[in-house]
C-alpha positions in Angstrom: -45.8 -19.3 -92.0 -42.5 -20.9 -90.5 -39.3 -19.0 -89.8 -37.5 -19.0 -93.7 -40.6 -19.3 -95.6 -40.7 -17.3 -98.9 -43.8 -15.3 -100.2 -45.1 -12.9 -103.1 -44.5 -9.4 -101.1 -45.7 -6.8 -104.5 -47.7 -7.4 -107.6 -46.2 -8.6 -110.4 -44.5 -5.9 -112.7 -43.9 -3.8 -109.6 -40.0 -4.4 -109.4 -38.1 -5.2 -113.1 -34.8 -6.7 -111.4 -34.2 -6.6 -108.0 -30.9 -7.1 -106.6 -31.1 -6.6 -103.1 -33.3 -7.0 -100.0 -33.3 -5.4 -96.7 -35.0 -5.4 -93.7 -34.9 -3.0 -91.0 -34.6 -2.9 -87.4 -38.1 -1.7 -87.2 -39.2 -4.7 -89.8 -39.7 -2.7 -92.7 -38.8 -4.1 -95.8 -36.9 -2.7 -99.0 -36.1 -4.0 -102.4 -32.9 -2.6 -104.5 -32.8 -2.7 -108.0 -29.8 -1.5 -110.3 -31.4 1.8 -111.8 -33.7 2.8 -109.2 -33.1 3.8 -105.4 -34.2 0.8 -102.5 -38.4 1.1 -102.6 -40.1 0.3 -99.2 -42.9 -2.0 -99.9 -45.6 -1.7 -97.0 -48.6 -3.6 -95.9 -52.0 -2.5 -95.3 -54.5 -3.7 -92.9 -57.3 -4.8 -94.9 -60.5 -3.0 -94.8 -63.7 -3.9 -95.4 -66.2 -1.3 -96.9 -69.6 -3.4 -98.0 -70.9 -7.1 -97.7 -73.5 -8.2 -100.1 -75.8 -9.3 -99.6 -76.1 -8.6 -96.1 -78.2 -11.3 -94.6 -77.9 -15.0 -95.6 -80.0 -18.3 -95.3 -78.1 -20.5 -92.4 -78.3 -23.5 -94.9 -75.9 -21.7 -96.9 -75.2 -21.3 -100.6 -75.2 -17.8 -101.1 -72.4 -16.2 -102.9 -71.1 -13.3 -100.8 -68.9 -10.4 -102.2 -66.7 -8.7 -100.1 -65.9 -5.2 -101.2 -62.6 -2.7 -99.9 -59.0 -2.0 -99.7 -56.3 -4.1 -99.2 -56.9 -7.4 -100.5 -54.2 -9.9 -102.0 -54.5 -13.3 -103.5 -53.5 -15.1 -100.2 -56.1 -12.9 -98.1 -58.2 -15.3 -95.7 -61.8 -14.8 -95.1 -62.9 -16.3 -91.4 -67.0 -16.2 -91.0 -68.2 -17.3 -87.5 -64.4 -18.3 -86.7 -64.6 -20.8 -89.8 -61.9 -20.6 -92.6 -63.8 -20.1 -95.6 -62.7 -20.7 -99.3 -62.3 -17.3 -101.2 -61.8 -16.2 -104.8 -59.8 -13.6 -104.7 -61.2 -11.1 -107.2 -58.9 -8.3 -106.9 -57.5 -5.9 -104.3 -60.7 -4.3 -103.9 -63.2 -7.4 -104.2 -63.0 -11.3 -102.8 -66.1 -13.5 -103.6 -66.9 -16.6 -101.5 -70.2 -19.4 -101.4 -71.2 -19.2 -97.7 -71.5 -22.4 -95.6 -74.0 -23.4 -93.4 -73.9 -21.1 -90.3 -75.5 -21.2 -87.1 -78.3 -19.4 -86.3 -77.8 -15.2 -85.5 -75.3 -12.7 -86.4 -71.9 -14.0 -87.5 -68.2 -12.0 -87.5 -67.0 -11.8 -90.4 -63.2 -11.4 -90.9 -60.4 -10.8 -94.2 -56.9 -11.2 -92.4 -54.1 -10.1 -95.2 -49.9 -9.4 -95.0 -50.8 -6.5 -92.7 -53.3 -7.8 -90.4 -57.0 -8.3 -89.9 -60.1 -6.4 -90.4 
């Protein structure tokens, strides 16, 4: 992302009109609205809890589902240090068709807003 860039920071609905926005010294960042008090919104590391299926053909074509906490619409998913294309399911679910890997095991990695798992 370059220096000015704008991005979807909270889920839609979760602010009804903000008016103001703040970040800290520390690089936390708050929204204002006109009825409500300024709301921290925080990132999460994303975590994964399962992979299934666990094991995949090199010659790819599988569909994978990644299961856990954390996810958002513009999580990455990296598998043997290869971007891969994801569906973004929900926070708790993103679904991808694997690609031909080499032989052995294989990292697996989501990176999100608040880092990589």
């Amino acid at each position: 992302m370059t220096n000015g860039s704008l991005v979807q920071t909270a889920q839609p609905g979760t602010f009804e009109s903000p008016r103001g926005l703040s970040i800290t010294e520390s690089g936390r960042l708050l929204v204002a609205e006109t009825d409500r008090v300024a709301q921290e919104i925080r990132f999460a590391e994303p975590e994964i809890t399962a992979i299934t299926p666990p094991q995949i053909s090199v010659q790819g074509g599988a569909t994978v589902t990644i299961t856990g906490r954390n996810f958002a619409p513009d999580s990455s998913v990296f598998v043997a240090g290869v971007t891969i294309a994801v569906q973004f399911v929900d926070s708790q679910t993103l679904v991808f068709v694997s690609p031909a890997l080499p032989s052995g095991r294989s990292t697996l990695t989501v990176q999100g807003r608040g880092g990589l798992t």
